[in-house]
C-alpha positions as CSV (number, residue, x, y, z in Angstrom):
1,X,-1.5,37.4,-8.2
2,X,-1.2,33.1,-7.7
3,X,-0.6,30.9,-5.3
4,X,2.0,27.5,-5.5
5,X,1.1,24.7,-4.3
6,X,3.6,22.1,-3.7
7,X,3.3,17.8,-3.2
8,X,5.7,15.5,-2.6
9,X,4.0,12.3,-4.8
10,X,6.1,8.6,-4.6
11,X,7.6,9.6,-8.1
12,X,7.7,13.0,-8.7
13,X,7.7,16.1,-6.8
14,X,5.4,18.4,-8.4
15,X,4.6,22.2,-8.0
16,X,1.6,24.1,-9.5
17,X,1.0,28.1,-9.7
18,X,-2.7,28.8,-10.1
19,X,-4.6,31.8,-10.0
20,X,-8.1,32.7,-8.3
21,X,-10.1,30.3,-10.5
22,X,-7.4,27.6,-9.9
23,X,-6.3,28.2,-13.7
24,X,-2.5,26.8,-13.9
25,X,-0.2,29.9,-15.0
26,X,2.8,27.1,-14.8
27,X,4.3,24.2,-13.3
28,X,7.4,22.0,-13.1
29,X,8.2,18.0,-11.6
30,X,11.4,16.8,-10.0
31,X,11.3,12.8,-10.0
32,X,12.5,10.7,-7.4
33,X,12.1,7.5,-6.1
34,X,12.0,5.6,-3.2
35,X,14.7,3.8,-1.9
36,X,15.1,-0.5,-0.6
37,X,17.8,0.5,2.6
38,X,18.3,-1.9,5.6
39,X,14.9,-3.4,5.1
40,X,13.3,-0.4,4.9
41,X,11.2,2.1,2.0
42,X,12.6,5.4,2.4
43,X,13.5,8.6,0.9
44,X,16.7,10.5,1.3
45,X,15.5,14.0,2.8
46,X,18.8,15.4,0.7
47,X,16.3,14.8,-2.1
48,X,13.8,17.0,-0.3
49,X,15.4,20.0,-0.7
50,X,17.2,19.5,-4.1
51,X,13.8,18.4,-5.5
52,X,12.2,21.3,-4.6
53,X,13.9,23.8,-5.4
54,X,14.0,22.3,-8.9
55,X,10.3,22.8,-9.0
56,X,10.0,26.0,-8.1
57,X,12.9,27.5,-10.1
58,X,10.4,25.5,-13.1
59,X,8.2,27.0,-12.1
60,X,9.1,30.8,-11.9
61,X,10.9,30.0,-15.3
62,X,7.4,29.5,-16.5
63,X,5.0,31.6,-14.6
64,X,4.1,34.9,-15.9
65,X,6.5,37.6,-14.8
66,X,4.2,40.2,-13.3
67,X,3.0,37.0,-10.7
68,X,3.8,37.0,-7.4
69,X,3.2,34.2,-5.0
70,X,0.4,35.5,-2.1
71,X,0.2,32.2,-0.4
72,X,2.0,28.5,-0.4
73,X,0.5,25.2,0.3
74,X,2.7,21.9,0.6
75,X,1.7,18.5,0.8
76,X,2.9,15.2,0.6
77,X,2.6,11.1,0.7
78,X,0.7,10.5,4.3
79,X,2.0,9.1,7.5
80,X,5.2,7.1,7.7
81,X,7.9,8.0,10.3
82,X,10.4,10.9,10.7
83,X,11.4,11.5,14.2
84,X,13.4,14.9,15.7
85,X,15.4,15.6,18.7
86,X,15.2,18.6,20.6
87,X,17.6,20.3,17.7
88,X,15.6,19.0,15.1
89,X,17.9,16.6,14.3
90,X,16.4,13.5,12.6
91,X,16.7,10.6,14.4
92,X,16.3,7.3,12.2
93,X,15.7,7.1,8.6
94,X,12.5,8.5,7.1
95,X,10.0,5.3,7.1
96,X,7.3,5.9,4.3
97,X,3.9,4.7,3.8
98,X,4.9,2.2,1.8
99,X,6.3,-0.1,4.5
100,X,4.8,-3.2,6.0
101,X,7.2,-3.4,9.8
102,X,4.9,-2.5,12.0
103,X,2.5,-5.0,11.9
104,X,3.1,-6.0,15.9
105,X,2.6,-2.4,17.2
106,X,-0.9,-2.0,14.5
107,X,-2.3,-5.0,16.1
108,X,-1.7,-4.3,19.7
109,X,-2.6,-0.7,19.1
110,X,-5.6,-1.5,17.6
111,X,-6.9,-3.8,20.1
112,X,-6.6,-1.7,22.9
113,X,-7.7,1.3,21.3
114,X,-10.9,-0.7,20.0
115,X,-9.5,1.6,16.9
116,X,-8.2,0.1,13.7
117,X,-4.5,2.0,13.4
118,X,-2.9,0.8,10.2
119,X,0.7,0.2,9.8
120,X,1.8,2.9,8.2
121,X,0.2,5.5,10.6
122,X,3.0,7.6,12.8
123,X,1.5,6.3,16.1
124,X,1.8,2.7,14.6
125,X,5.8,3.4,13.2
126,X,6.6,5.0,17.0
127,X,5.5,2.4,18.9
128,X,6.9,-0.8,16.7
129,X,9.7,1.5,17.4
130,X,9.7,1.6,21.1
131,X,8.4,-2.7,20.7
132,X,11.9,-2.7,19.2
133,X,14.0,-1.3,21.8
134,X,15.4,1.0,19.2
135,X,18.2,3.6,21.2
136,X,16.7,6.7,19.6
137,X,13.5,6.8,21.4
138,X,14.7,8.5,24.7
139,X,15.7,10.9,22.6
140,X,12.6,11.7,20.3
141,X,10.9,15.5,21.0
142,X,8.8,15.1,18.0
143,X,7.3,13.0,15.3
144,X,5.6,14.0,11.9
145,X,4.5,13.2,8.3
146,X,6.6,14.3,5.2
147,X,4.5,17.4,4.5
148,X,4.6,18.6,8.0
149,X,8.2,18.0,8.0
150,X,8.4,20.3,5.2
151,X,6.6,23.1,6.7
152,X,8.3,22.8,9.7
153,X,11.8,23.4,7.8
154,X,9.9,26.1,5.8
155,X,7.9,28.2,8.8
156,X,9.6,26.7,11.9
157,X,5.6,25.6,13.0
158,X,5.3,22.5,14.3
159,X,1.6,21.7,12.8
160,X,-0.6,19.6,10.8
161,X,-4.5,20.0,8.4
162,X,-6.1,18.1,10.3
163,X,-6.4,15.3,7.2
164,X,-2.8,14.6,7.7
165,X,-3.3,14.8,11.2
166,X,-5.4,11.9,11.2
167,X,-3.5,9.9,10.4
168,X,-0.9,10.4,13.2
169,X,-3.1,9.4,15.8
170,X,-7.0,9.0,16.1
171,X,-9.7,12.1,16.5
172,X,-12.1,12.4,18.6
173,X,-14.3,15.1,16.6
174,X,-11.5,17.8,16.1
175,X,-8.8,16.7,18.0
176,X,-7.0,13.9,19.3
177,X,-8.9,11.6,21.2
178,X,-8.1,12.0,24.6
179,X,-8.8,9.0,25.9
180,X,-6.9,7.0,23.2
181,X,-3.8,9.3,23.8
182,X,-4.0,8.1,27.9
183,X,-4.1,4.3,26.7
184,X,-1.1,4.9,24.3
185,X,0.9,6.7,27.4
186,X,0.2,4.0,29.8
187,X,1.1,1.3,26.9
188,X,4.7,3.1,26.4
189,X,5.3,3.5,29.6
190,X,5.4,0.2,30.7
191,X,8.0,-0.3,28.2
192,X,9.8,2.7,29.9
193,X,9.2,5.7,27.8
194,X,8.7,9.0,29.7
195,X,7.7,11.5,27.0
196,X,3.8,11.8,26.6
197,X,2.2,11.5,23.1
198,X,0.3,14.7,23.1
199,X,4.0,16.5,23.3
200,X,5.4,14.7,20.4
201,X,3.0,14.7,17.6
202,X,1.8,18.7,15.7
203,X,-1.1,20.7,16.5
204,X,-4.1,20.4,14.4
205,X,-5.1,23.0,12.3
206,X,-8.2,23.7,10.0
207,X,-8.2,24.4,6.0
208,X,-8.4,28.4,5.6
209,X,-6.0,28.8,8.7
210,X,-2.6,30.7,8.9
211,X,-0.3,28.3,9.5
212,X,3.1,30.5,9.5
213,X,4.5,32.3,7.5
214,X,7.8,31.8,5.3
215,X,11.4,32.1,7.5
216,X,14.5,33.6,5.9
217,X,15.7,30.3,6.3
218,X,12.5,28.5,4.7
219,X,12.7,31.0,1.5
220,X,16.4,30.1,1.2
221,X,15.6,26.7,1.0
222,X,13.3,26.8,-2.0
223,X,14.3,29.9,-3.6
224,X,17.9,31.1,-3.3
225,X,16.5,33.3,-6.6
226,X,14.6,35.6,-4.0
227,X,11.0,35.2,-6.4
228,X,9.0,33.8,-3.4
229,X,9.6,36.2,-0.5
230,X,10.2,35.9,3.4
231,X,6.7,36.7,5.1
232,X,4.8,34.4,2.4
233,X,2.0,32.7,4.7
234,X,1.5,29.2,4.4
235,X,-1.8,27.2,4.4
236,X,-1.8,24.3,6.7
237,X,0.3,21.3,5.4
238,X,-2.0,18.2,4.5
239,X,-1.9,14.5,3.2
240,X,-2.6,13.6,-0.8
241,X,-5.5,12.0,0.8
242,X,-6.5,15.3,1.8
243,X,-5.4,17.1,-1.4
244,X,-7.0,14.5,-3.8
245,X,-10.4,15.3,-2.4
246,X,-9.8,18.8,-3.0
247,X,-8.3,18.8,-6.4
248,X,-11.4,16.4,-7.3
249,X,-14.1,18.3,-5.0
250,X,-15.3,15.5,-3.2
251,X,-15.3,16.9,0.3
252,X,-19.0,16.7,1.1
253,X,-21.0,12.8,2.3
254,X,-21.8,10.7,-0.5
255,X,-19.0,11.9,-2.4
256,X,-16.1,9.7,-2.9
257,X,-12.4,9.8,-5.1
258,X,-10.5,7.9,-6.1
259,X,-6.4,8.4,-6.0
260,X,-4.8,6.1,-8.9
261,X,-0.7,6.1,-9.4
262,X,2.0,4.3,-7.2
263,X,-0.2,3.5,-4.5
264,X,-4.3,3.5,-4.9
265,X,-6.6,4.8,-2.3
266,X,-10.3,5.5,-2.4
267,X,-11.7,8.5,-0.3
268,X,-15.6,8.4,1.0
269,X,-16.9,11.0,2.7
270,X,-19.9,9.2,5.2
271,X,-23.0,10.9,6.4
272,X,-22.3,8.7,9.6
273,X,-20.3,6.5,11.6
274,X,-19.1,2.7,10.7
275,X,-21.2,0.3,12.3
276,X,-18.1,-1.6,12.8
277,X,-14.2,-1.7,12.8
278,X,-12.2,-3.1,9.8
279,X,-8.6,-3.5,9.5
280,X,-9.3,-2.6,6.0
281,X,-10.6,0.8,6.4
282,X,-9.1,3.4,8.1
283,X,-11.3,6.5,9.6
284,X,-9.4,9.7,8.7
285,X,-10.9,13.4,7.7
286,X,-11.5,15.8,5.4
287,X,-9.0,19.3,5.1
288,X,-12.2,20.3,7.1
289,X,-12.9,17.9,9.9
290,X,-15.6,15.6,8.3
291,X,-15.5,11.8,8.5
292,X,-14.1,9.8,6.0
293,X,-13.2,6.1,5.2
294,X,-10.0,5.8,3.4
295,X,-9.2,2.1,1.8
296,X,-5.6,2.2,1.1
297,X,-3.4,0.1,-0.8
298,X,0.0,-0.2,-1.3
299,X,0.7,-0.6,-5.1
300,X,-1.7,0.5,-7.9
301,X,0.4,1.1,-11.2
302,X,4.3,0.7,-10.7
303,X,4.7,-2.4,-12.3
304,X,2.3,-1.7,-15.2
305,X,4.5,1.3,-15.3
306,X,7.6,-1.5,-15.3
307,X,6.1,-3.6,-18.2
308,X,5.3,-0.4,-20.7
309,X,9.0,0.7,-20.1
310,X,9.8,-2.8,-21.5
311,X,7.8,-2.6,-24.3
312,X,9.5,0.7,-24.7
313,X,13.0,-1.0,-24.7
314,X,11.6,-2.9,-27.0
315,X,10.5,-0.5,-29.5
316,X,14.4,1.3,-28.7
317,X,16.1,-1.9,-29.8
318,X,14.1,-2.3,-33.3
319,X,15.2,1.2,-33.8
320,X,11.5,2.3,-33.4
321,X,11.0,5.6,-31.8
322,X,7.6,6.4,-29.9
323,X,6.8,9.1,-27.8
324,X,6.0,8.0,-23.6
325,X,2.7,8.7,-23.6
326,X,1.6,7.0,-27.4
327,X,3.0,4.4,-25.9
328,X,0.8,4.1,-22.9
329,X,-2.3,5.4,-24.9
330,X,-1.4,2.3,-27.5
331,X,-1.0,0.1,-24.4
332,X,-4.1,1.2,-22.5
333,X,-6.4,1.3,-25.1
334,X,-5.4,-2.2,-26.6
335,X,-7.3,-3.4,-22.8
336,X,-11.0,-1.7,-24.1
337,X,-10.7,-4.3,-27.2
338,X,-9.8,-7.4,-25.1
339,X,-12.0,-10.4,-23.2
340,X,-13.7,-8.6,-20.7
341,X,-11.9,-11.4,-18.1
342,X,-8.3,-10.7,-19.5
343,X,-8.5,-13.8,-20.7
344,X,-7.2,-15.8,-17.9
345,X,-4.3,-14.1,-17.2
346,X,-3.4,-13.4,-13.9
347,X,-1.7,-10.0,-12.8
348,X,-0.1,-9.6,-9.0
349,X,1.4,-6.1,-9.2
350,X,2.5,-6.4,-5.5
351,X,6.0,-4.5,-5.7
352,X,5.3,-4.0,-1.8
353,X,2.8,-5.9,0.6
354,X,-0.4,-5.4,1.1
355,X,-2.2,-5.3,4.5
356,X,-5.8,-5.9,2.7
357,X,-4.6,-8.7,1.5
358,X,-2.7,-9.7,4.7
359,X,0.4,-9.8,2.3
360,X,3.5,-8.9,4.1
361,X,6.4,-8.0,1.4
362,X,5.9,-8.3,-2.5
363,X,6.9,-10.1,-5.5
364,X,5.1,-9.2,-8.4
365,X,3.6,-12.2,-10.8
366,X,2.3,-13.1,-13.6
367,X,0.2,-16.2,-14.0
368,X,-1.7,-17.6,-16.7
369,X,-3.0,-21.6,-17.9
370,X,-1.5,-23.8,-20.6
371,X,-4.7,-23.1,-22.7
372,X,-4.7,-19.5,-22.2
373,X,-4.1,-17.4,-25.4
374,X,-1.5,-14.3,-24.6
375,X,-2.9,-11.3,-26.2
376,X,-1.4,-8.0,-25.8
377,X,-5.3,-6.7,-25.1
378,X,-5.9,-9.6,-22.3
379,X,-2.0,-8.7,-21.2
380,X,-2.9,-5.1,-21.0
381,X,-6.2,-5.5,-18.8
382,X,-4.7,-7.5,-16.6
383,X,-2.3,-5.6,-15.7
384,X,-5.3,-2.3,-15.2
385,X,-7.4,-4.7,-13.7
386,X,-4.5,-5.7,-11.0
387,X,-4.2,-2.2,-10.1
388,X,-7.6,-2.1,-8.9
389,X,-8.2,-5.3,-7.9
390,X,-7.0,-4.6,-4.1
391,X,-9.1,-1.6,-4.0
392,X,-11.9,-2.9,-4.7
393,X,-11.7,-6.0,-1.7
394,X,-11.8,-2.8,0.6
395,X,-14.2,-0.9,-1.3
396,X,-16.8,-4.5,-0.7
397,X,-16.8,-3.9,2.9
398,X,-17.6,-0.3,2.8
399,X,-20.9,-1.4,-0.2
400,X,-21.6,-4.6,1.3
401,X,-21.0,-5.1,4.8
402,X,-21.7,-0.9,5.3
403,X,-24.2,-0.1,3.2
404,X,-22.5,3.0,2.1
405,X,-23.7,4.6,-1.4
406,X,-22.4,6.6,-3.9
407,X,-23.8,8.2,-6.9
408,X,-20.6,8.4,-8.8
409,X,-16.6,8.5,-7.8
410,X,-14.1,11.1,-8.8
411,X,-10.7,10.3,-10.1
412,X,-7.8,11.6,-10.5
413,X,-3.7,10.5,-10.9
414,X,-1.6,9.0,-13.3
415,X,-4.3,5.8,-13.8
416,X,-6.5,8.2,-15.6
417,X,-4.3,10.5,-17.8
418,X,-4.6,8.3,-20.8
419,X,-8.5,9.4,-21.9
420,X,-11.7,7.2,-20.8
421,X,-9.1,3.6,-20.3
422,X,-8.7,4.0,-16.6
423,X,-12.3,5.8,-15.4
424,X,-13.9,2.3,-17.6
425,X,-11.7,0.0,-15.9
426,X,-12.7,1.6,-12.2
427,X,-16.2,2.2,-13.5
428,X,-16.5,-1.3,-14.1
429,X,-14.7,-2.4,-10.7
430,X,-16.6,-1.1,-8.2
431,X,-20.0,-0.6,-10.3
432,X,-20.4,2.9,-10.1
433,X,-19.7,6.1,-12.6
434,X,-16.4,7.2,-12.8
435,X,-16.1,11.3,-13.0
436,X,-12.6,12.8,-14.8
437,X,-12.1,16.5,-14.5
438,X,-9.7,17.7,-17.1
439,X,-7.4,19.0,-14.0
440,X,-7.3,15.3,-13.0
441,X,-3.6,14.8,-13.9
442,X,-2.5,18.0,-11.9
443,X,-3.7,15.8,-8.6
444,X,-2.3,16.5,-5.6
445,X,-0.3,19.6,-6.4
446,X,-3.0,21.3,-7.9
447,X,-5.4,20.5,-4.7
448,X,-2.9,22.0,-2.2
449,X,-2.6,25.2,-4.4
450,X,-6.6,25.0,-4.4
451,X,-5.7,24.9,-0.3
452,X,-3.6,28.0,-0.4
453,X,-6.0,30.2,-2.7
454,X,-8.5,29.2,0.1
455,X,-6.5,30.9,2.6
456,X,-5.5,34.1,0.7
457,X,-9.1,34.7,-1.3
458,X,-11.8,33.1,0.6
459,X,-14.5,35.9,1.7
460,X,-15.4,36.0,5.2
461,X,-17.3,33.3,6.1
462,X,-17.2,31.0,3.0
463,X,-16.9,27.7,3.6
464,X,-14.7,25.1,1.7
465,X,-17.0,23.4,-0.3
466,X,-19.0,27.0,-1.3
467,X,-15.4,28.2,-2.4
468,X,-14.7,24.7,-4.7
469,X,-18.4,25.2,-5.9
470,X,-18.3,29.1,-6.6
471,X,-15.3,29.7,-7.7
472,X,-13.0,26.4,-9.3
473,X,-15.2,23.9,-10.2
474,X,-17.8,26.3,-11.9
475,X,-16.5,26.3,-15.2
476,X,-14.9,22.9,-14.9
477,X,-15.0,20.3,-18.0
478,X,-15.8,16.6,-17.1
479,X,-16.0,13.6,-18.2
480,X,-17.9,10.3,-17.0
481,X,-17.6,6.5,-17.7
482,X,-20.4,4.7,-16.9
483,X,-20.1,1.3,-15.9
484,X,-21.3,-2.3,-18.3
485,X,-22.6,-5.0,-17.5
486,X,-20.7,-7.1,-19.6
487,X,-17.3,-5.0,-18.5
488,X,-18.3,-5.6,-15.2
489,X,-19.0,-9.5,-15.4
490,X,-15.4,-9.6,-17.0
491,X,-13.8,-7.8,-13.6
492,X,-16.0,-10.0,-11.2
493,X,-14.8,-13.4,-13.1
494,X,-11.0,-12.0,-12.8
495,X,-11.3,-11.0,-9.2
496,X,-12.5,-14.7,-8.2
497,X,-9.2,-16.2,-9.9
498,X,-7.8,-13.7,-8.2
499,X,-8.9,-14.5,-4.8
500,X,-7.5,-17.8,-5.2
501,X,-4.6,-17.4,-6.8
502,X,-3.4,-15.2,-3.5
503,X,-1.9,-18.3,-2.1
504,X,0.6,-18.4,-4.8
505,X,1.8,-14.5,-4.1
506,X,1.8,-15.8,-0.2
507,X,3.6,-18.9,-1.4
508,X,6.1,-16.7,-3.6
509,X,6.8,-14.5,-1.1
510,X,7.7,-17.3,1.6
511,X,9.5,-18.4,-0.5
512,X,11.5,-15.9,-1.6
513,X,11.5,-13.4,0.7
């Protein structure tokens, strides 16, 4: 018996059969990418289903025969913006995570809920919307993530975990804050708007609950093969936030992760409330309801990704062939044996904007002095260094301003598949040990599936983190880079040059954009 959990990642859409002690019995990818359309990151929901059903014919194709699938879990990139009509018919383009349009409707929304709500949030995408006078709204019956989109399409039930939920609109406790949702009705309709919030956005749901079970139609969709069966239940659908603290087990305070590949985000679960409100940190949840502050940001390694596919070309066209990943292992590690400053050079790896950074669109950039020596070593941790370097201006406020501690962080993505290079580069960043489970590159997938087993296997009354504990992080190989203190001198002299050299990417991207 297995479960299949399924995420819909920024590159790749992944599935991952496990069985009761999360052990991977097989898995397949789909990659996509998204799209530059009419000023706006998007995905083309076509994509959705072709993607999918890719992954999960991989998957059976792989997966032991005698397996059936007891229980499916899908997740996905959070927030963004799809919008439904009374048929379900989508109303405007899907508008990801990724995009940096809504910065009017963040700012007023924040300020009158006394809430930050960042751009990329659902309620933020609805009401720039409705700011714009755009001619769907009149006819919106419902809005939702990605993942929720999918489970809708797969169980016909119109839900959200309540970790993707949070990031549709605030919580107050376990369900959307009542208050908050009068101010945002009042706010809409003086702009005209008749429908009420509460009726637009999915029901919150908990991790271990039913949350449907597979349609005809749903099994159709990812399956014409007939392996995974009508009547499958489905876990509730939740965020890669939400699945990353899963997949790395940090779901209890004082536990924190770390998500590392298109876009980087840093999970901490608190032990109590902010003292104050920061545009930089937004105040999501666990799969389980607990408080957490989330620092997100934009781009993390798609243009390091860009320059090793050069080098690759590179390699091609001297008639050189090297597999993909000696090529980022040669590339990575050539960082450990460089200046621990990068040697001057400067990396701005902003392929999008960045609201941390109050950066509104992105050029990427490379900068570097007359005098400076270009080594591939300094080239390389640059580029490493840039992918964290947003992450940590967030993760300041949360040490410094907060007082918020942390024994160690978890973390997990495509940052850390090539051994020790990654975890040392983070370790060194934000000052604190970096833990790598050797089911780190599985991410998000593998945490939904995690989700899913939950529902199907849990005994009566365990909870979440007694399942992780007992059952799939028992026997689970780690490993743990400690941070230096000459490494981390080398990131704190980079991060002051880059500090100033922001007004060149703001600069850049006036001009240019």
């Amino acid at each position: 018996m297995a479960v299949l959990g399924i995420e819909f990642g920024s590159t790749r859409i992944k599935g991952v059969l496990i069985d009761r002690m999360g052990g991977v019995l097989a898995a397949g990818a789909y990659d996509w990418e998204n799209r530059f359309e009419d000023g706006v990151w998007t995905y083309h929901l076509d994509d959705v289903w072709t993607g999918i059903k890719s992954v999960v014919a991989q998957v059976k194709d792989a997966a032991p025969k005698a397996e059936t699938v007891e229980a499916i879990g899908v997740s996905a990139m959070m927030h963004g913006y799809l919008a439904f009509d009374k048929d379900d018919r989508l109303l405007a383009p899907f508008r990801t995570w990724r995009n940096t349009i809504t910065g009017e409707a963040a700012a007023a929304l924040s300020e009158a809920l006394s809430f930050n709500i960042p751009q990329r949030w659902c309620c933020a995408h609805l009401y720039q919307a409705i700011l714009n006078g755009e001619k769907h709204i009149p006819d919106v019956a419902h809005i939702t993530s990605l993942a929720g989109y999918v489970h809708f399409s797969l169980t016909g039930e119109k839900c959200l975990g309540i970790g993707d939920a949070s990031g549709v609109f605030p919580l107050d406790g376990n369900v959307y804050d009542q208050k908050m949702l009068a101010k945002f009705d009042a706010m809409t309709a003086q702009k005209g708007v008749k429908q009420k919030l509460i009726d637009l956005i999915p029901r919150i749901l908990f991790a271990g609950e039913n949350a449907g079970n597979l349609t005809e139609k749903g099994a159709a969709l990812i399956d014409p093969s007939g392996w995974i069966k009508p009547g499958t239940p489905l876990c509730p659908p939740e965020g890669d936030a939400g699945t990353g603290m899963v997949a790395t087990n940090s779901i209890a305070p004082r536990t924190g992760n770390v998500s590392a590949g298109t876009s980087i985000f840093a999970m901490v679960v608190l032990e109590k409330p902010l003292n104050g409100v920061y545009p930089e940190i937004d105040m999501v949840t666990t799969p389980t309801g607990s408080p957490v502050a989330m620092v997100h940001c934009n781009n993390c390694t798609s243009d390091l990704d860009a320059w090793i596919n050069l080098f690759g070309e590179l390699f091609e066209a001297a008639g050189a062939e090297i597999d993909k990943s000696e090529l980022y292992a040669a590339f990575y590690n050539a960082a450990l044996d460089s200046a621990p400053d990068a040697g001057g050079i400067l990396n701005y790896n902003y392929l999008s904007g960045e609201h941390i950074t109050r950066i509104e669109s992105g050029i990427p950039l490379i900068m570097r002095l007359p005098e400076t020596r270009l080594t591939l070593g300094s080239f390389a941790r640059s580029l490493l260094f840039s992918s964290v370097a947003t992450l940590k201006l967030g993760m300041d406020i949360l040490t410094e301003k907060e007082n918020v501690r942390l024994s160690y962080i978890n973390g997990h993505g495509g940052l850390f598949k090539t051994k020790r290079v990654g975890q040392k580069i983070l370790a060194d960043a934000l000052g604190v040990p970096v833990k790598v489970s050797e089911t780190a590159g599985e991410g998000g997938a593998w945490g939904i599936a995690i989700l899913a087993g939950y529902l199907a296997w849990r005994s009566k009354g365990e909870s979440l983190p007694d399942y992780l504990d007992a059952r799939i992080f028992v026997s689970q190989e780690s490993s743990t880079e400690e941070p230096d203190e000459m490494g981390a001198k080398g990131f704190a002299a980079y991060m002051e040059s880059y500090v100033k050299g922001l007004n060149v990417e703001r600069l850049a991207v006036k001009l240019f954009s």
